[in-house]
Backbone as a ProteinNet text record, in pm:
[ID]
protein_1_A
[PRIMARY]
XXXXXXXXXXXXXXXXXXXXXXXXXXXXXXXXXXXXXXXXXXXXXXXXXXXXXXXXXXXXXXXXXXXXXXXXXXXXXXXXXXXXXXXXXXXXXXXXXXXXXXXXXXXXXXXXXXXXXXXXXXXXXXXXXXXXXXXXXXXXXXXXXXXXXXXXXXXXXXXXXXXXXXXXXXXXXXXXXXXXXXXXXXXXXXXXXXXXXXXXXXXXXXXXXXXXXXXXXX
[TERTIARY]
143.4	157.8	301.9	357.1	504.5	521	631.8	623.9	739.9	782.5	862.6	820.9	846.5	790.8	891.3	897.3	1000.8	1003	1138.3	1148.5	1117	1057.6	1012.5	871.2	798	671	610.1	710.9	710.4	605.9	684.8	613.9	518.1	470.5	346.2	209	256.4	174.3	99.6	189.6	194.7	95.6	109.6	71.3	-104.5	-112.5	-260.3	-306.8	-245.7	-375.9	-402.7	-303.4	-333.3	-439.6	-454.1	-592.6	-692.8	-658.9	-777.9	-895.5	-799.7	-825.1	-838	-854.7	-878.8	-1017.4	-1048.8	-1156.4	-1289.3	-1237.7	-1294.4	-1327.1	-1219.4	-1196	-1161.7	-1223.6	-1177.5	-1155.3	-1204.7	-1206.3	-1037.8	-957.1	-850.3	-808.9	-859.6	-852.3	-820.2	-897.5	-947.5	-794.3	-763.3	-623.5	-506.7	-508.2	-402.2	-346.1	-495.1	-501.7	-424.7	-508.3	-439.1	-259.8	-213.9	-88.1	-50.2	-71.1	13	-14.4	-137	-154.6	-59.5	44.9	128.9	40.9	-16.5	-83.7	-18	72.1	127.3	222.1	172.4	169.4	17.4	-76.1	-203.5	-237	-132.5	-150.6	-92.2	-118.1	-16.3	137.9	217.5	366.3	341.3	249.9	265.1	209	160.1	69.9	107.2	181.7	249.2	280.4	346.3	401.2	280.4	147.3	81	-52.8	47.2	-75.9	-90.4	-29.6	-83.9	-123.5	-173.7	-287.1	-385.6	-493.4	-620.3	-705.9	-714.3	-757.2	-774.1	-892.5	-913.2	-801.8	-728.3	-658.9	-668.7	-671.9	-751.1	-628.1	-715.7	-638.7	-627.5	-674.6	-730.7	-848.5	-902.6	-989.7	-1134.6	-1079.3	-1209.8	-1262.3	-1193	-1180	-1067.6	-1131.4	-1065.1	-1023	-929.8	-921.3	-970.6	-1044.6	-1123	-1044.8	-1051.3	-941.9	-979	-892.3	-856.2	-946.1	-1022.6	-1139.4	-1276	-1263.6	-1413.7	-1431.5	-1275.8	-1278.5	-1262.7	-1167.5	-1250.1	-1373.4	-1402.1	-1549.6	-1636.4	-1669.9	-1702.9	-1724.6	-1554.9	-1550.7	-1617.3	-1600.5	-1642.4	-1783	-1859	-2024.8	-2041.1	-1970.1	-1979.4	-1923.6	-1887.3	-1840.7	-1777.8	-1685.7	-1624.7	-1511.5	-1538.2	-1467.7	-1334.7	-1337	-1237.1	-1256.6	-1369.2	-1437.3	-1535.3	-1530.9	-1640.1	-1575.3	-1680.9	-1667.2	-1713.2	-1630.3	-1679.4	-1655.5	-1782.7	-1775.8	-1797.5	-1670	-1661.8	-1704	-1764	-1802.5	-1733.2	-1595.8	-1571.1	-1446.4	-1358.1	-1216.9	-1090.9	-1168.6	-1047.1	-870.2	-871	-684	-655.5	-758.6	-749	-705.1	-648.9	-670.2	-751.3	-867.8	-957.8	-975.7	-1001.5	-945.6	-868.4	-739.7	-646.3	-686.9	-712.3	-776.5	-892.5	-949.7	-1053.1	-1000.5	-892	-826.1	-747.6	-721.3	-651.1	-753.9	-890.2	-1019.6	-1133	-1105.2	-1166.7	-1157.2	-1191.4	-1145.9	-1136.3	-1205.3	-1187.5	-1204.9	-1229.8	-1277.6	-1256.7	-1398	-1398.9	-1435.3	-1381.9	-1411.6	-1396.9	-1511.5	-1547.6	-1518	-1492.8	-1424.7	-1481.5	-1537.2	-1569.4	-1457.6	-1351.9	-1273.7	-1116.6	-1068.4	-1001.8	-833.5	-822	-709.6	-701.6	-826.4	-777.1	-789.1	-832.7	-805.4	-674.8	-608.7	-465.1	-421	-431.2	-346.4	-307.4	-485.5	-480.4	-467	-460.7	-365.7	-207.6	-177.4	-26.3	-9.1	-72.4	-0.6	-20.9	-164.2	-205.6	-113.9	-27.6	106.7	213.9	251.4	348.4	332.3	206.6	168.1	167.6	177.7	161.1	36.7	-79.1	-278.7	-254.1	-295.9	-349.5	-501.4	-537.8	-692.9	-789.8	-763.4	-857.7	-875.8	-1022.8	-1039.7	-1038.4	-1016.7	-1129.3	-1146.7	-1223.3	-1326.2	-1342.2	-1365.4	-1370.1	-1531.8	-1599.8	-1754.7	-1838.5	-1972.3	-2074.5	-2095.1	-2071.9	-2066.4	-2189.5	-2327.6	-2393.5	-2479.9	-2421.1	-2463.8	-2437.9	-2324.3	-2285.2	-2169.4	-2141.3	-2083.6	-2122.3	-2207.7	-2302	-2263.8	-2120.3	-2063.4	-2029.3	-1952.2	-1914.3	-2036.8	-2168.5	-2241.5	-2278.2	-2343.7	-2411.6	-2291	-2271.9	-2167.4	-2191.2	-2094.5	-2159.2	-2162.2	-2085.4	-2094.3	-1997.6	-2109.4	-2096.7	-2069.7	-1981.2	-1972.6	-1963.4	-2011.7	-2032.1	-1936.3	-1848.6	-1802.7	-1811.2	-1940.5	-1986.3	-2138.5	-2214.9	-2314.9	-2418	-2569.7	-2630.2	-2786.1	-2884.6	-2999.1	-3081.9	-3092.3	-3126	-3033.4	-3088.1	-2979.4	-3025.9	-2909	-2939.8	-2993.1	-3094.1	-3159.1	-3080.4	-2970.3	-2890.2	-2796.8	-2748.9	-2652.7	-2767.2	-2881.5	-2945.9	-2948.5	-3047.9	-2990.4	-2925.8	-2754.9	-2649.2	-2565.9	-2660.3	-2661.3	-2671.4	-2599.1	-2624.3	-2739.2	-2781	-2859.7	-2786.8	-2850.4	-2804.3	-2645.3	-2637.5	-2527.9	-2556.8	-2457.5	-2474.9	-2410.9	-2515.4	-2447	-2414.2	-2328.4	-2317.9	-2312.9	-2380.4	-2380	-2434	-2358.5	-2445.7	-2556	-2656	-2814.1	-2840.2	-2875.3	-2921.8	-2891.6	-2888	-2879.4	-2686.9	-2707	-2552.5	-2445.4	-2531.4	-2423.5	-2409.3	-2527.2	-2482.6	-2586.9	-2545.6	-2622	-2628.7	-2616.4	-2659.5	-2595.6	-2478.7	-2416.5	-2524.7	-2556.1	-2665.8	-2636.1	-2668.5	-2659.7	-2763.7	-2811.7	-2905.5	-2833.7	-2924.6	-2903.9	-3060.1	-2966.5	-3092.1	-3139.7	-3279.1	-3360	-3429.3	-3372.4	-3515	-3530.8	-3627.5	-3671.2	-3697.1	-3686	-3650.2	-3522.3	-3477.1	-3401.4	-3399.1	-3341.5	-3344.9	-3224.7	-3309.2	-3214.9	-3187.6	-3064.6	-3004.4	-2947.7	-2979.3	-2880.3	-2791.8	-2637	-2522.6	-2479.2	-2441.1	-2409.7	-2431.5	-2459.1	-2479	-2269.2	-2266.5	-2148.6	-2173.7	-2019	-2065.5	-1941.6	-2012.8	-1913.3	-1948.1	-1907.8	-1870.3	-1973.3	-2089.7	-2209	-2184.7	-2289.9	-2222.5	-2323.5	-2248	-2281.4	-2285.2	-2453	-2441	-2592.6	-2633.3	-2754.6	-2852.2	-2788.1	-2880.9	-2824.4	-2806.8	-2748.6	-2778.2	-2694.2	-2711.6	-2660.1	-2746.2	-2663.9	-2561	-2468.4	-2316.5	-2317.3
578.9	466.6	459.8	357.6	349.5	395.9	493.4	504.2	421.2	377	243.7	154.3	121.5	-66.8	-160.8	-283.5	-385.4	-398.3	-385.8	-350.6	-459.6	-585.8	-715.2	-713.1	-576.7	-568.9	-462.1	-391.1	-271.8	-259.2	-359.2	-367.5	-463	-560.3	-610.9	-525	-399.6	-330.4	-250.6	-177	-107	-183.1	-353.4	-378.4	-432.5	-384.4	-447.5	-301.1	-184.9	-56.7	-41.4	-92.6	-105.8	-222.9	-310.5	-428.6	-368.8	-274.3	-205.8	-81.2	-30.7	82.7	24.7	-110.2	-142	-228.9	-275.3	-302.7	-236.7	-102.3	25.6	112.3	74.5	206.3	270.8	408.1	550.8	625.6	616.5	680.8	695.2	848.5	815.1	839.5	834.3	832.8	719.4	610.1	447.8	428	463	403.6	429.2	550.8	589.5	496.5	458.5	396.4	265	208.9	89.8	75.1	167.6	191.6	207	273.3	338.1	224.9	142.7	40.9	-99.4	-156.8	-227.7	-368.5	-440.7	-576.7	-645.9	-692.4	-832.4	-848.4	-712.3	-724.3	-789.4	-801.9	-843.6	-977	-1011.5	-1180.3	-1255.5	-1414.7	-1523	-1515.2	-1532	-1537.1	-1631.6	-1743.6	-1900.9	-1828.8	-1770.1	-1623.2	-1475.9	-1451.5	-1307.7	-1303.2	-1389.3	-1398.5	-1353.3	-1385.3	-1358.2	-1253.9	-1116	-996.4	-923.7	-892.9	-830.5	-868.6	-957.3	-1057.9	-984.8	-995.2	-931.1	-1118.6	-1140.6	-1270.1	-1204.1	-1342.2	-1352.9	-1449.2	-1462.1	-1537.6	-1581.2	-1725.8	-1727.6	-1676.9	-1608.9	-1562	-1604.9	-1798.2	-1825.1	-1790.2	-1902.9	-1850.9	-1937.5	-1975.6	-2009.2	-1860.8	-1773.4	-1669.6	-1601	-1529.6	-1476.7	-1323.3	-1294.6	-1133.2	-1144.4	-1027.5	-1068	-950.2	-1034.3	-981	-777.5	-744.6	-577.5	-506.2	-586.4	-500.8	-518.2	-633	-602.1	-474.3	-510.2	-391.7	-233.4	-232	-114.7	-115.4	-164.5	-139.4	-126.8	-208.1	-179.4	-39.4	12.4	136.7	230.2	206.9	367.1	375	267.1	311	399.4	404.3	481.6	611.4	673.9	828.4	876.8	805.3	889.1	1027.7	1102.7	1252	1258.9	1209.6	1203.2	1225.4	1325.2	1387.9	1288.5	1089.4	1067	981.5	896.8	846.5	659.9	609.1	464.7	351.3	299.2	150.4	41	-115.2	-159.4	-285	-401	-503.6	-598.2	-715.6	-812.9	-730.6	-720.5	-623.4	-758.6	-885.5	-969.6	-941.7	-944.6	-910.4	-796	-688.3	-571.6	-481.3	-548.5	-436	-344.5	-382.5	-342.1	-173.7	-203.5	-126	-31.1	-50.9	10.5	85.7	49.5	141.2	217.2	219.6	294.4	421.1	350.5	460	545.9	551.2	657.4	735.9	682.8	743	821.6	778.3	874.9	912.8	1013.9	1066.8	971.2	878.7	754.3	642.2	530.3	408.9	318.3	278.8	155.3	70.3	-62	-169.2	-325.1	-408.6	-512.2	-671.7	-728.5	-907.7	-971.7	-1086.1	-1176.9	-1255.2	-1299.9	-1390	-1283	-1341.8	-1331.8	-1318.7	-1425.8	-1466.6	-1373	-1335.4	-1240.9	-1106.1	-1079.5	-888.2	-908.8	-991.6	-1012.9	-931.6	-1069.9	-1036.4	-889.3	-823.4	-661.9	-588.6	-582.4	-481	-471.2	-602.3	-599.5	-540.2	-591	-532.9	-385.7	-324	-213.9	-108	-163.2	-106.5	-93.6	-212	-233.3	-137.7	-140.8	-51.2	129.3	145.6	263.7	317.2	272.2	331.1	376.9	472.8	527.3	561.1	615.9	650.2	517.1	398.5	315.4	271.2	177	213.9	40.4	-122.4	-247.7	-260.8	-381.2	-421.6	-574.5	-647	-787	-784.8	-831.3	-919.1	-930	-924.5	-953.4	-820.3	-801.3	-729.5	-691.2	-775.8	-761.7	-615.9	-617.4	-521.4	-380.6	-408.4	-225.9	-223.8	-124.3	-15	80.8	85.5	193.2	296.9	253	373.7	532.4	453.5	591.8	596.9	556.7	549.8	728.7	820.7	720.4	760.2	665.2	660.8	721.2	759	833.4	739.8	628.3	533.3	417	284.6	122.1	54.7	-56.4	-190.5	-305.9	-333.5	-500.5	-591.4	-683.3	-760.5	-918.8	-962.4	-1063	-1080.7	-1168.9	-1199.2	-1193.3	-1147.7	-1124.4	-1136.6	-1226.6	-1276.2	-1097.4	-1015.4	-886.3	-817.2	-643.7	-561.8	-541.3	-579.4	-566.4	-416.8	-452.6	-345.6	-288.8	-316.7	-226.3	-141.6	-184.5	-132.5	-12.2	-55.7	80.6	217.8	174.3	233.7	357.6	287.1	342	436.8	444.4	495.2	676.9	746.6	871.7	954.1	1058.6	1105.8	1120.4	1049.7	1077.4	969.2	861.9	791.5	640.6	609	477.1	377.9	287	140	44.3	-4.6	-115.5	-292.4	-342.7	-488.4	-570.3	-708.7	-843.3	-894.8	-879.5	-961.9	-1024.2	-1142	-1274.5	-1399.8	-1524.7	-1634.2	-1673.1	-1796.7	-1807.9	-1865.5	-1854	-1909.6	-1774.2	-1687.9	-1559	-1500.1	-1366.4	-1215.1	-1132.2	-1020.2	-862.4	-770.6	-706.1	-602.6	-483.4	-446.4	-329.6	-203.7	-96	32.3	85	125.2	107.5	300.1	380	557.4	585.5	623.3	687.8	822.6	861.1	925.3	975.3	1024.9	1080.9	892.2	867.6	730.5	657.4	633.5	585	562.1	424.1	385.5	361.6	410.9	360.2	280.7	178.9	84.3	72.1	60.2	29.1	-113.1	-187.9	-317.1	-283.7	-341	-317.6	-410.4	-545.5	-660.6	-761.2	-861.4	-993.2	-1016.6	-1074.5	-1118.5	-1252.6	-1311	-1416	-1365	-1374.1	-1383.1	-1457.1	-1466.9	-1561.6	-1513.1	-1600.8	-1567.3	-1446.8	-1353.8	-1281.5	-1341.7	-1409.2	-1467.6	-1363.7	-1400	-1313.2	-1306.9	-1193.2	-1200	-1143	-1056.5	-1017.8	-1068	-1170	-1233.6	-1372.7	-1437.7	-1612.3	-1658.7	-1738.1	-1832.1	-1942.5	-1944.8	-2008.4	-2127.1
1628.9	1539.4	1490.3	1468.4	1423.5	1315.7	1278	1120.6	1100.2	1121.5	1021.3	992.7	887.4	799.1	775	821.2	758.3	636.2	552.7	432.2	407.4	453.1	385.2	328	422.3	373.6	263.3	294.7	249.4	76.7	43	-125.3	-103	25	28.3	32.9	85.6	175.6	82.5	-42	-155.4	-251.3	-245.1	-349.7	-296.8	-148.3	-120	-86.3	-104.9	-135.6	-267.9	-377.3	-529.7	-546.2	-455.1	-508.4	-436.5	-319.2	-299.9	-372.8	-430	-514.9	-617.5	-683	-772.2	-788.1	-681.5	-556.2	-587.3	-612.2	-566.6	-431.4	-325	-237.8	-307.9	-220.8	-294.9	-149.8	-77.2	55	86.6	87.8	79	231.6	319.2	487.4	537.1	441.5	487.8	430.8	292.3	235.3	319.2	313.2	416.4	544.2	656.5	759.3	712.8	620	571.5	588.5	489.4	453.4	598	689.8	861.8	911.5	928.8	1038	965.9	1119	1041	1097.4	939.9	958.3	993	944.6	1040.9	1164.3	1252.3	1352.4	1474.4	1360.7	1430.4	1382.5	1318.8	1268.2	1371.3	1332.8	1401.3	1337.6	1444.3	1326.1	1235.4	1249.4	1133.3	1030.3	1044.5	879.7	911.6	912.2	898.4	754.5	693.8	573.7	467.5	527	453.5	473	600.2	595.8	531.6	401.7	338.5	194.3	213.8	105.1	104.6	65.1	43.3	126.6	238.1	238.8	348.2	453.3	557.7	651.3	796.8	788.4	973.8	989.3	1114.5	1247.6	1360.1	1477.3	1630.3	1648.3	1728.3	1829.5	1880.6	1938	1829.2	1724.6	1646.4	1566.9	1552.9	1520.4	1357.2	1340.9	1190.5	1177.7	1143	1097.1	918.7	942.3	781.2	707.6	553.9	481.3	459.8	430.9	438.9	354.6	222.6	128.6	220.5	300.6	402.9	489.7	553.2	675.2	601.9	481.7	430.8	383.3	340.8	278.2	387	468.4	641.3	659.6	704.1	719.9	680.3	538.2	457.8	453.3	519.8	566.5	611.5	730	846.2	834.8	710.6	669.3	786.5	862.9	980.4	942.4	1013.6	1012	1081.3	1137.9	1283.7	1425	1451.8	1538.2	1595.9	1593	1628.1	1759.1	1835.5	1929.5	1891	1842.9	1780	1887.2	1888.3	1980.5	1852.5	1896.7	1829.5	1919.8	1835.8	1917.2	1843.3	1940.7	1861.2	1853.6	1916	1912.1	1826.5	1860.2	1776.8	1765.6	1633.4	1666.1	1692	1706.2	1739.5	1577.6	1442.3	1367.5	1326.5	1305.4	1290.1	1376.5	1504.7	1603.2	1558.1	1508.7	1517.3	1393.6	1272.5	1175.2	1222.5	1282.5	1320.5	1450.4	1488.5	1584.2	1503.3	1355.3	1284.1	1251.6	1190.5	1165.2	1250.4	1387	1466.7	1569.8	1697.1	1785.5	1928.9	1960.8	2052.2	1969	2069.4	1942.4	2127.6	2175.9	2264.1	2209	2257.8	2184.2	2317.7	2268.1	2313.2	2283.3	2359.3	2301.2	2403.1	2384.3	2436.9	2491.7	2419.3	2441.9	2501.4	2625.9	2717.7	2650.6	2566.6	2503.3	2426.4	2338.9	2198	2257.1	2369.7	2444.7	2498.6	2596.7	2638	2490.3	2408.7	2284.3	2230.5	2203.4	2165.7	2280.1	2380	2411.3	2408.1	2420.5	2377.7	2234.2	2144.3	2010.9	1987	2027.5	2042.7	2072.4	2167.3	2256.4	2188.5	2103.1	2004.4	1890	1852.4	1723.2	1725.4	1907.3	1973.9	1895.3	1943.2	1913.5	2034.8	2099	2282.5	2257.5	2161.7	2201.9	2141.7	2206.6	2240.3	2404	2436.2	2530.9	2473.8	2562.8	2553	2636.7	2656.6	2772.9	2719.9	2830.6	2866.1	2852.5	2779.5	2813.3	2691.8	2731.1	2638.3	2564.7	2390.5	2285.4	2272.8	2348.7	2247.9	2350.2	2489	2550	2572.1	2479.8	2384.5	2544.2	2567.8	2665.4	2725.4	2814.8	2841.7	2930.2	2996.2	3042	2972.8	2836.9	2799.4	2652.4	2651.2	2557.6	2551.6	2473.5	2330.4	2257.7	2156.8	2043.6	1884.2	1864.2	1681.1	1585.8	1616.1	1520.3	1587	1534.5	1594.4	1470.9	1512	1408.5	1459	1398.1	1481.2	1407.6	1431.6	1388.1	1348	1392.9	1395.9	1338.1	1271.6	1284.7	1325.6	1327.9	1414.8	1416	1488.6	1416.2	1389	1500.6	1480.2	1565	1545.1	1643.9	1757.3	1840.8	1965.2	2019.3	2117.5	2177.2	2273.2	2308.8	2387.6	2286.7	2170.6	2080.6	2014.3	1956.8	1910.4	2058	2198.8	2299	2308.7	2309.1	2279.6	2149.2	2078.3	1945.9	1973.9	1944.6	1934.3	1832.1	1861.7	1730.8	1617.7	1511.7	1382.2	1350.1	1436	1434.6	1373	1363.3	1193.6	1289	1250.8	1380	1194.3	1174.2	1088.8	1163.6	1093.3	1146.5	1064.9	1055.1	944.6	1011	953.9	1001	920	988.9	924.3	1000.9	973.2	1005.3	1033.9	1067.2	1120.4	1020	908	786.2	721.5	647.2	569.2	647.2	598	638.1	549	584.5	485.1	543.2	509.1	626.4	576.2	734.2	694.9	771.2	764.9	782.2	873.7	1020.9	1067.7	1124.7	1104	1146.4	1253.7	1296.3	1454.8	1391.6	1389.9	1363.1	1453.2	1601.6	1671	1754.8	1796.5	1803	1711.8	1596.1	1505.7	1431.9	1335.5	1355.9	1192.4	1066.6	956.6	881.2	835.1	780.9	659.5	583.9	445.4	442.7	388.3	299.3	244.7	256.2	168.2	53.1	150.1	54.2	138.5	112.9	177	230.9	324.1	426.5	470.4	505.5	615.8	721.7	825.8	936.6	1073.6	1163.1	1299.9	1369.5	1410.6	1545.9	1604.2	1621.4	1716.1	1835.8	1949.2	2066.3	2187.1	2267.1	2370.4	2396.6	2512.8	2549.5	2420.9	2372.2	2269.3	2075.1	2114.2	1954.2	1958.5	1911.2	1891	2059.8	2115.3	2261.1	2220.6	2351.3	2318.2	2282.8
[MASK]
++++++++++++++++++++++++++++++++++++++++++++++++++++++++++++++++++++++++++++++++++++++++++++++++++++++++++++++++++++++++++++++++++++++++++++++++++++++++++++++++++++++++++++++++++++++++++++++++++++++++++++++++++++++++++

């Protein structure tokens, strides 16, 4: 990861782990990531000016990078150690990604759209991440090559969880994902038990369809 910062951001960057921690992150792994991963390198240049807002801000594609208290809060479901193997569905501008590649020991990740994987691997490169893996296709069919995974997130919407993503679930591993309808959801907490699968409610979310064989059709 680069350790230099443009001194233009420098005090942006400072002042969006202070609205985080004020937020209430506490997870100081997640803060950290924050602070190393450089955001507005995963923006459009027409909104760079504004990555380190606490906002959501769109990344083509009909697509959004959602603002930085989701994706932590997201995160810190999933109690990652470092030691895990995370599949991500919905790789988008790829930050997301890239915070999760400071947090754990691989991190594959999935995009539907052609334009926005071009995109993340270029910046990915720029940002110097190496232990991610993406892939071109349908999210909702997990990755079953290098499956089972210790922990999943879904980035999108989702009427239920897909039966290939539980599947792919390791023992004792935490899939996070919004369920519900295509306007709001419930980001929920779903842990493999043996053949069983237990679920927690977090907070109600809205985010973008997740489209595919096992989600909403295109």
């Amino acid at each position: 990861m680069a350790s230099s910062v443009e001194s233009e951001f420098r005090g942006a960057r400072r002042r969006l782990i202070e609205t985080l921690q004020d937020k209430g992150i506490k997870d100081l792994a997640i803060l950290r990531a924050i602070d190393i991963v450089p955001r507005h390198l995963f923006v459009p240049p027409t909104v760079r000016h504004r990555a380190y807002e606490d906002s959501a801000l769109p990344i083509g594609s009909g697509q959004t990078i959602s603002q930085p208290f989701v994706h932590a809060r997201a995160i810190e479901q999933l109690a990652l150690t470092g030691q895990e193997r995370v599949l991500e569905i919905g790789t988008g501008s790829a930050y997301q990604t890239a915070l999760l590649a400071q947090l754990a020991a691989q991190v594959f990740s999935v995009e539907r759209f052609a334009a926005l994987l071009d995109r993340a691997r270029l910046v990915l490169v720029e940002a110097q991440v190496r232990n991610v893996s993406l892939s071109l296709g349908d999210g909702t069919l997990g990755w079953r090559e290098y499956a089972p995974y210790d922990a999943m997130i879904v980035s999108a919407g989702a009427p239920h969880v897909p039966p290939a993503l539980e599947s792919q679930l390791a023992e004792g591993g935490r899939l996070l994902i919004p369920l519900g309808d295509r306007d709001e959801q419930m980001l929920t907490l779903i842990t493999r038990r043996g053949e069983s699968f237990e679920r927690r409610d977090i907070v109600p979310v809205r985010f973008v369809p997740l489209v595919g064989a096992g989600g909403w059709p295109s």
